[in-house]
DOTORMI-386854 format. One record per residue: x, y, z of N, C-alpha, C in turn. Coordinates in pm, whole numbers, plus 32768, in hexadecimal, padded with zeros to 4 digits. Layout:
N
XYZXYZXYZ
...
//
This chain:
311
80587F898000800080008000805A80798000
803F80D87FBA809E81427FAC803981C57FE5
803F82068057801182648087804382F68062
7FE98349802F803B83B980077FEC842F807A
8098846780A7807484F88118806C857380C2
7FE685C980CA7FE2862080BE7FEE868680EB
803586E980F2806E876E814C7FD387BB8163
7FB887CD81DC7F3987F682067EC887D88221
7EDD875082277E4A86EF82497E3F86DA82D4
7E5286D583457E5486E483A37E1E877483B9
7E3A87D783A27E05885283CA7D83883F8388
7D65880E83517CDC884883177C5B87C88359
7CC48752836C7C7E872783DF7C5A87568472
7CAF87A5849A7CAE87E9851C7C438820852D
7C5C889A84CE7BF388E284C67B5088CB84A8
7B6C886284687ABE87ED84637A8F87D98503
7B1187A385347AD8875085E07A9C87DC861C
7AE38850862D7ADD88ED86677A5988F6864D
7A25890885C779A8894E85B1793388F685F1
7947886D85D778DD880A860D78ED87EF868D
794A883286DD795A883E878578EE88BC8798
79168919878B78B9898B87AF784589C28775
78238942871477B48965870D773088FD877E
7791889A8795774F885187FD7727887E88AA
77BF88E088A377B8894D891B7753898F891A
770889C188B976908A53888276278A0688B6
76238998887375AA8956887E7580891B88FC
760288EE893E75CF88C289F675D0891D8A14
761189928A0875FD8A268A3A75558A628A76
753A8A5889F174938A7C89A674558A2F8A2E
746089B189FF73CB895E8A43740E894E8ADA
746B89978B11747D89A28B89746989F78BC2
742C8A778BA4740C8B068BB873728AEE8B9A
73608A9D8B2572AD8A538B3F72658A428BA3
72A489CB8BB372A8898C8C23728C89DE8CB9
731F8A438CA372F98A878D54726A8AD08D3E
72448AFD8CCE71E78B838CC0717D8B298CE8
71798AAD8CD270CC8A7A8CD170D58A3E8D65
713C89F88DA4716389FC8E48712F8A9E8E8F
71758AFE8E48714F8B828E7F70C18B918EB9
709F8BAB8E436FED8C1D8E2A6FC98BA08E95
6F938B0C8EB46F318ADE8F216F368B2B8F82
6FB78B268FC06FF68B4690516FBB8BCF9058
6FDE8C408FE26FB98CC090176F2C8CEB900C
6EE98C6D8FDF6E618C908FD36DE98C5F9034
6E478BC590736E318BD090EA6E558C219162
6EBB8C6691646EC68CF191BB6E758D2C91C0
6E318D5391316E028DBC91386D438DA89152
6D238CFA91446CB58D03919A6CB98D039220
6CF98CB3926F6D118CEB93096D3A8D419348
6D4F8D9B92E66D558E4193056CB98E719308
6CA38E51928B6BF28E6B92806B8B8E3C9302
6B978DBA93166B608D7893806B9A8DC99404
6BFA8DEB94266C2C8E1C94B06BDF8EDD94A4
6BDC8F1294206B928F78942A6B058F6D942B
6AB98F0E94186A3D8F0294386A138ECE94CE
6A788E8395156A718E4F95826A388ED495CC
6ADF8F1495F26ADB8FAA96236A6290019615
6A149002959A69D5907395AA693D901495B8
695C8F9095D668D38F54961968B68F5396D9
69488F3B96DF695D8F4C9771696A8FD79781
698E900E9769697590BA977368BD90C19798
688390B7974467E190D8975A67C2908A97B7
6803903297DA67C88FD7985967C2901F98EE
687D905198D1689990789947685E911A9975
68269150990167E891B498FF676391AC9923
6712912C98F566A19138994D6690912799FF
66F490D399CF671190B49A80670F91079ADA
674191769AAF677E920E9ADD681C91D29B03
684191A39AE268F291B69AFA690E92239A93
692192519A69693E92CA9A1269F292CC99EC
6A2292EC9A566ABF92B99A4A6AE8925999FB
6ABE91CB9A326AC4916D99DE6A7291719947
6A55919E995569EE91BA98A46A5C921F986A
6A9B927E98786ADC92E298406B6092729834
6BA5925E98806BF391FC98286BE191CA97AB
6B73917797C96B40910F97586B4C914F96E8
6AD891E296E66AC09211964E6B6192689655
6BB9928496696C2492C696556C8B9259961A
6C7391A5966F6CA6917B95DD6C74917D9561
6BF3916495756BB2912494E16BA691C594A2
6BD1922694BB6BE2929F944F6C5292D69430
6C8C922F94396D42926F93EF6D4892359355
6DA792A893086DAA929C92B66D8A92069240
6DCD91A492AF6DFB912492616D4890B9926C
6CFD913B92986C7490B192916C2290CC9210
6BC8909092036B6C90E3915F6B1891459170
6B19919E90FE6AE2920F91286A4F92329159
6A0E91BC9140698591919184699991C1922B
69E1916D924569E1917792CB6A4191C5930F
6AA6921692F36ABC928093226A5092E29343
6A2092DA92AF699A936392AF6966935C9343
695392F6935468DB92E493BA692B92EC9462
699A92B2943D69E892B094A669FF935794E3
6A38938994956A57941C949869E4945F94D8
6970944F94AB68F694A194B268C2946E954B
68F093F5955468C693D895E1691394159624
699F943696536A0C9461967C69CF94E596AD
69B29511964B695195BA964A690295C396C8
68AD956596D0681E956797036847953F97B4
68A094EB97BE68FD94E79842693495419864
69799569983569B59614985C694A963F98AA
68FC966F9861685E96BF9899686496959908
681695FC991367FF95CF9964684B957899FC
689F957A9A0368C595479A5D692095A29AB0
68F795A49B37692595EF9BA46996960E9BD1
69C096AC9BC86A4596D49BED6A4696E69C9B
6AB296DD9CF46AA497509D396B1797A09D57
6B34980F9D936B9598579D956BAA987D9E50
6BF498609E426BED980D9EF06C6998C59F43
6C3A98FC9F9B6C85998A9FB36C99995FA06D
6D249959A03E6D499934A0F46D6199D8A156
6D2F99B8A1D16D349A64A2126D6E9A15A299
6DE29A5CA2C36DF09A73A3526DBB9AC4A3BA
6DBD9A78A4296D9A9AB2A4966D429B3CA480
6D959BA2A4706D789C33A4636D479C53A3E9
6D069BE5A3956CE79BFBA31F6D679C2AA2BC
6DC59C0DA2B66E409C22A24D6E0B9B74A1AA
6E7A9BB6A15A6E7B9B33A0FB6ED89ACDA12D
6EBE9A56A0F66EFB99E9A1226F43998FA0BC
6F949960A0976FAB990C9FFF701B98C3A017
704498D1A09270BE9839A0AF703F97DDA108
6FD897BCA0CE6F819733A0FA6F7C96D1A0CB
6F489675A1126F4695EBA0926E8C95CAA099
6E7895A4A0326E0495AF9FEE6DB3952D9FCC
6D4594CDA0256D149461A0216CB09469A009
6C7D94129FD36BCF94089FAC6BCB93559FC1
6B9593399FF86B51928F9FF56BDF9272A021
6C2992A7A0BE6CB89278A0B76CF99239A06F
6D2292999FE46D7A926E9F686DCA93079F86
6E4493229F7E6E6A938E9F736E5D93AA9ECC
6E2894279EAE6E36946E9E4D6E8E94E99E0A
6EC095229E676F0A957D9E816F4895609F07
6FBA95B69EE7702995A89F4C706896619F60
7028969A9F02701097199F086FC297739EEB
6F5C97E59F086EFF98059EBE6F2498919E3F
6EF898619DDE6F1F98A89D676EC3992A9D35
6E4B99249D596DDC99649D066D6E99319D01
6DA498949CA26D67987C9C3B6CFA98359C50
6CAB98179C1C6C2697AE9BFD6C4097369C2E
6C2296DC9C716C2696579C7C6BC595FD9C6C
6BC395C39C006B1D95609BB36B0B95059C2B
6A6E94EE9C0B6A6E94589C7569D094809C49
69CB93B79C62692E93659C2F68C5939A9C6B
684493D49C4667FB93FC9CA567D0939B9D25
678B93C69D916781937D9DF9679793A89E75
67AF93779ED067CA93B29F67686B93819F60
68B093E99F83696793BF9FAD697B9400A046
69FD93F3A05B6A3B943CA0FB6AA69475A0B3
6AC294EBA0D56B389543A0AB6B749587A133
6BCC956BA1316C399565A19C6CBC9595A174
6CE295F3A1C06D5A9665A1CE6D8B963CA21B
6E269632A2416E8D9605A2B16EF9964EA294
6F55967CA2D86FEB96BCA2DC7016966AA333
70C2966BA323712B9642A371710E964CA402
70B596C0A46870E896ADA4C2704396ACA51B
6FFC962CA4C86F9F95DDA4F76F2F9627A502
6F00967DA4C26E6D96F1A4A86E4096ADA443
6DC1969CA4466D7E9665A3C76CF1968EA3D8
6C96968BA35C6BFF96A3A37E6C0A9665A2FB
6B589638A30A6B3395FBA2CB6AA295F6A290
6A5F95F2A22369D29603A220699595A7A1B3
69089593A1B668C4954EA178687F9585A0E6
68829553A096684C95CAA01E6808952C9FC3
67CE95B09F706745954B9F1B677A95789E9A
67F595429E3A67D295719DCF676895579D47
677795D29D0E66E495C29C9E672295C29C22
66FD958D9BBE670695B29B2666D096209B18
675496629AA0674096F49A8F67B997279AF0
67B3971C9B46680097879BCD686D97829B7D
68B397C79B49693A97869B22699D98119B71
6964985D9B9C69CF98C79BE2699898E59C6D
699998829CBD694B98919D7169BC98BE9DA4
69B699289E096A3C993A9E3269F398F69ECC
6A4A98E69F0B6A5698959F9E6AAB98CF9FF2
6AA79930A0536AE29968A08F6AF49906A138
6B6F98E8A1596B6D98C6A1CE6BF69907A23E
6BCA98FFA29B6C1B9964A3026C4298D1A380
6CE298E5A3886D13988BA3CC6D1198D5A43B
6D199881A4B76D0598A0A56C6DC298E5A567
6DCE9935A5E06E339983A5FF6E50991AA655
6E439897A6916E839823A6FE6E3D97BFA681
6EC49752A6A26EB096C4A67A6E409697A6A0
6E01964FA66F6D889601A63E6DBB9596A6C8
6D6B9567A7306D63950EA77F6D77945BA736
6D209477A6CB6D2293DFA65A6D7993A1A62E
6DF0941FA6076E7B940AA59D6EDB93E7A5FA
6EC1940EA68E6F4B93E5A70D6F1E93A2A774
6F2A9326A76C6F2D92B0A7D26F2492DFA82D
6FB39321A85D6FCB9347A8E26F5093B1A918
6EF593E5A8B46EBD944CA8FD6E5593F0A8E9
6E1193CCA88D6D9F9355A8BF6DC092F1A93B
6E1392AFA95B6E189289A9BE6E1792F3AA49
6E639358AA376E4893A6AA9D6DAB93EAAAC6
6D6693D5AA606CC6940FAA4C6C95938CAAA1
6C8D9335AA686C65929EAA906C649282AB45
6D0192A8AB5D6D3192B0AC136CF19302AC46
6CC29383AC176C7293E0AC576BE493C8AC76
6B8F9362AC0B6B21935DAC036B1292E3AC9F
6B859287AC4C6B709210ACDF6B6B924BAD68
6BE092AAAD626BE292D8AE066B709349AE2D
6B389374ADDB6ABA93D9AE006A46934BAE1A
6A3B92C6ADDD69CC9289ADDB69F59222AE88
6A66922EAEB06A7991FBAF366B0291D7AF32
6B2C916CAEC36BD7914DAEDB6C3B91B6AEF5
6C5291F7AF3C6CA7925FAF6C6D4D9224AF93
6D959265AF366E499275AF626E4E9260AFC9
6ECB921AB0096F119257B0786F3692CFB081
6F499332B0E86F7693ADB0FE701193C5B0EB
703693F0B0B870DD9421B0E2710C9427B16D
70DE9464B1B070D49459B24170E793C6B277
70B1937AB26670A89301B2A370F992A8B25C
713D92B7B1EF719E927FB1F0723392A7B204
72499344B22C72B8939DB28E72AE934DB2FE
723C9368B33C72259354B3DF723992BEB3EF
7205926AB39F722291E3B3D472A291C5B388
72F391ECB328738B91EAB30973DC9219B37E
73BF9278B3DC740992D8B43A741A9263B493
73689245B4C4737491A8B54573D09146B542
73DD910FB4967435909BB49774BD90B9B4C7
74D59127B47B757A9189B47C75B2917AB52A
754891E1B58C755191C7B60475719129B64B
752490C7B63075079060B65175A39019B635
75B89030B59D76488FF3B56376B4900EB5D7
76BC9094B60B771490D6B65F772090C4B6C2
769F90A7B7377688907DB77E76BE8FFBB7CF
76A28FADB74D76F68F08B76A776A8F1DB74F
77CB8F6DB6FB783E8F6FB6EB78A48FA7B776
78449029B7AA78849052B83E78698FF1B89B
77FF8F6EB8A678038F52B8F478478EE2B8C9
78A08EA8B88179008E48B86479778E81B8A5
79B78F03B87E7A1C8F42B8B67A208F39B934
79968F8EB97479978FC4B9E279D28F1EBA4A
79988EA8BA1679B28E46BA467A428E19BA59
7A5A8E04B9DA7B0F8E07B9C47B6A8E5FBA2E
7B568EDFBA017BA48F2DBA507B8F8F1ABB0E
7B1D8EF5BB207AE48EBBBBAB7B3C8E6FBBBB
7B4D8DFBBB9C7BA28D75BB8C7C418D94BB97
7C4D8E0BBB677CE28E13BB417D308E7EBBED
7CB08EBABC157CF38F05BCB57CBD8E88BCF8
7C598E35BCF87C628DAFBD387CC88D5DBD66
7D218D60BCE47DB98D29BCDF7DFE8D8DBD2B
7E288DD1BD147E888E24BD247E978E80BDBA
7E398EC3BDCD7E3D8F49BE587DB58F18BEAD
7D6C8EC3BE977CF18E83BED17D288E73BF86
7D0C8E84BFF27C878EADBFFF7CDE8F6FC00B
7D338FB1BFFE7D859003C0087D95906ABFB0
7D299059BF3F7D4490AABED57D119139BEE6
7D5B91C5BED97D2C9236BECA7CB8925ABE8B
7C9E92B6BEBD7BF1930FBE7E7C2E934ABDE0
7CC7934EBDD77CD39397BD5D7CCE92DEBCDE
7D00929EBD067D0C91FDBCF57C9291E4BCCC
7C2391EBBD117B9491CFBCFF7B399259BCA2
7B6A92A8BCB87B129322BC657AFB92BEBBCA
7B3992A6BB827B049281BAE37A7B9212BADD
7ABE91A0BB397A64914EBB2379C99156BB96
79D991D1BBDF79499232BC3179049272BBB3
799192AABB5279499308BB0B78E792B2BA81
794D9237BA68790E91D1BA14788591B0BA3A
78579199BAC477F5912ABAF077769198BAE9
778F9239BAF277249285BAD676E09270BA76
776292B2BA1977329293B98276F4920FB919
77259193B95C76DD913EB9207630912AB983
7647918EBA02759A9166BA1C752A91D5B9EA
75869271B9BF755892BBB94B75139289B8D4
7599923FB87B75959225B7FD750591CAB7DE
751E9175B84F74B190D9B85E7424912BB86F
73F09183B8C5739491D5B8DC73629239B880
73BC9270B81D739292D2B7A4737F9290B742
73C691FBB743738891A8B6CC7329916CB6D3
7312915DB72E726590F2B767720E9174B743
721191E3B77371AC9259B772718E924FB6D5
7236924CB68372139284B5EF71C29229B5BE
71E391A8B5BD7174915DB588711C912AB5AE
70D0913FB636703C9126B653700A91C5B607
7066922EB5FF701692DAB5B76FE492B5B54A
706A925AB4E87047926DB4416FF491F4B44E
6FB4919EB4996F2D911DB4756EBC918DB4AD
6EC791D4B5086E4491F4B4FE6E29925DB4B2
6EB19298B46D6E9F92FDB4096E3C92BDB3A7
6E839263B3896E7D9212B3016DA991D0B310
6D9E91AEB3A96D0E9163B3916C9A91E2B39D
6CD6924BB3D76C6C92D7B3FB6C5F9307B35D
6D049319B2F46CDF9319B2746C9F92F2B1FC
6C8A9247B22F6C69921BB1B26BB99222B1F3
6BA19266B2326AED9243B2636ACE92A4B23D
6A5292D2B1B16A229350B19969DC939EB219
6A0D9416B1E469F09450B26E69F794F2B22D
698E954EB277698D95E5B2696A019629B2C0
6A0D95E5B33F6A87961EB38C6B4095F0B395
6B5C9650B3DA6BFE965FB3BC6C4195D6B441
6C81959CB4316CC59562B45C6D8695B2B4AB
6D8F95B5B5296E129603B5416E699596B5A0
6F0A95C3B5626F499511B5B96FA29552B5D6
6FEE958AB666704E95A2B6B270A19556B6EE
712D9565B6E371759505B76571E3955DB7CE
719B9521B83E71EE95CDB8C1723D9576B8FB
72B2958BB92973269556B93072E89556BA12
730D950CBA3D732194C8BAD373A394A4BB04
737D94ADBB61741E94A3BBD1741F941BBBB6
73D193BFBB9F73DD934CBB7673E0931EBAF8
73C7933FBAA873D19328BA07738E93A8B9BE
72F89379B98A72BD93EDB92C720E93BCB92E
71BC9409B93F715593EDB926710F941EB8B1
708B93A1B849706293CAB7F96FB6941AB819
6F9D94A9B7F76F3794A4B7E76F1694D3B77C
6E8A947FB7836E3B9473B6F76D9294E5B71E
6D809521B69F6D0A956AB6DC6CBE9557B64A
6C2A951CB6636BCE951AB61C6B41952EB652
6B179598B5FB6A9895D0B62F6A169541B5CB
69BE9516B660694E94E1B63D68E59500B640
//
């Protein structure tokens, strides 16, 4: 077989394979850009009914919540369903409802006054204990018609509070309230409880006196002292016993003469103090129109208590 090479046959094969490559490229190209477009359009057309459906929802629950009288909750509703992205059916309607709420649903404009009648605007601002404000501005504050509690408080425990009826229509009520010049008894424990102690002890449970627990603190004090001189007074007895007994000087004996007074003092002003503060304490706790008076007069022998109550 005799094969003959021709100078350039190869290139012109090349260029055959080249053209029938890219044209195969064009063509998967094509029906691959097909392909996505018809994948596409379902997806965005299902978007774009559950867009539809979520704007009809809204402006169904909107009229619901509007008959209800929630009003708030209804203005949401139609403020979604009158955005741009719903159909223009129901914007229309959405919008136009939007309108008709405005009108209707209740502002109030809430004006805080101190004491002396001054303005007030570092308050915080509750309705149905929700804080609404945390400062007062001016402005309008919406809310559902109905009966609410609106309640004013500052930092240093003043608050008032009142009952109001709002109406459809009202949309500019002003509400003037005036906080107390003393803390509110309600807002401080300590002073409700102190209200509370007062009521018990006016209805019979009555305090101990201050008095009676001085006077019977004083008795024990005495009493403590008492036994302590007469431990000494003993000791030191014991100790000229030993020592200068039966021989001991008047100057020898002066301390423990002067000891044996004082512990029959001490023993005697403490017995007085606390039989004073028990009958302080039982003449006090017995309602009574008259005064109760408790003395203790000192004796060559100790101290006597008198007690004086008029019957």
């Amino acid at each position: 077989m005799h094969v003959t090479h021709r100078p350039g046959g190869n290139r012109s094969v090349s260029v055959t394979l080249s053209r029938a490559i890219l044209a195969c490229l064009s063509v998967l190209c094509a029906l691959t850009a097909s392909a996505a477009a018809q994948s596409t359009q379902p997806s965005t057309e299902n978007e774009s009914d559950a867009e539809k459906r979520r704007c009809i929802a809204s402006s169904t629950d909107g009229q619901e919540r509007r008959s209800e009288g929630h009003l708030l909750r209804a203005h949401e509703q139609f403020w979604t369903c009158a955005n741009e992205s719903c159909p223009l059916v129901v914007r229309q309607h959405c919008v136009r409802w939007l309108a008709e709420l405005d009108e209707l649903t209740p502002g109030l404009i809430v004006h805080a006054l101190d004491a002396d009648g001054s303005d007030r605007a570092n308050v915080t601002l509750r309705i149905d204990g929700k804080v609404v404000r945390d400062h007062l501005d001016g402005l309008a504050v919406r809310i559902d018609p109905g009966e609410h509690i609106i309640r004013l408080e500052d930092r240093q425990d003043h608050y008032q509070e009142q009952n109001v009826l709002a109406v459809e229509g009202e949309t500019k009520r002003v509400l003037r309230l005036q906080l107390p010049a003393t803390p509110t008894a309600a807002t401080r424990p300590e002073l409700a409880g102190a209200r509370t102690d007062t009521h018990s002890t006016s209805s019979g449970h009555r305090s101990v006196p201050t008095g009676v627990w001085l006077l019977g603190g004083a008795g024990l004090v005495l009493l403590g002292g008492s036994a302590y001189l007469a431990v000494k007074t003993a000791s030191d007895y014991q100790t000229l016993k030993e020592t200068c007994a039966p021989g001991c000087s008047s100057a020898q004996t002066r301390q423990v003469r002067t000891q044996i007074a004082l512990t029959d003092v001490s023993l005697g002003v403490g017995v007085a103090a606390l039989a004073g503060a028990t009958a302080w304490w039982y003449f006090s706790s017995r309602p009574s129109s008259t005064a109760t008076a408790a003395a203790i007069l000192p004796t060559n022998g100790g101290g006597m208590l008198r007690v004086t109550k008029p019957f």
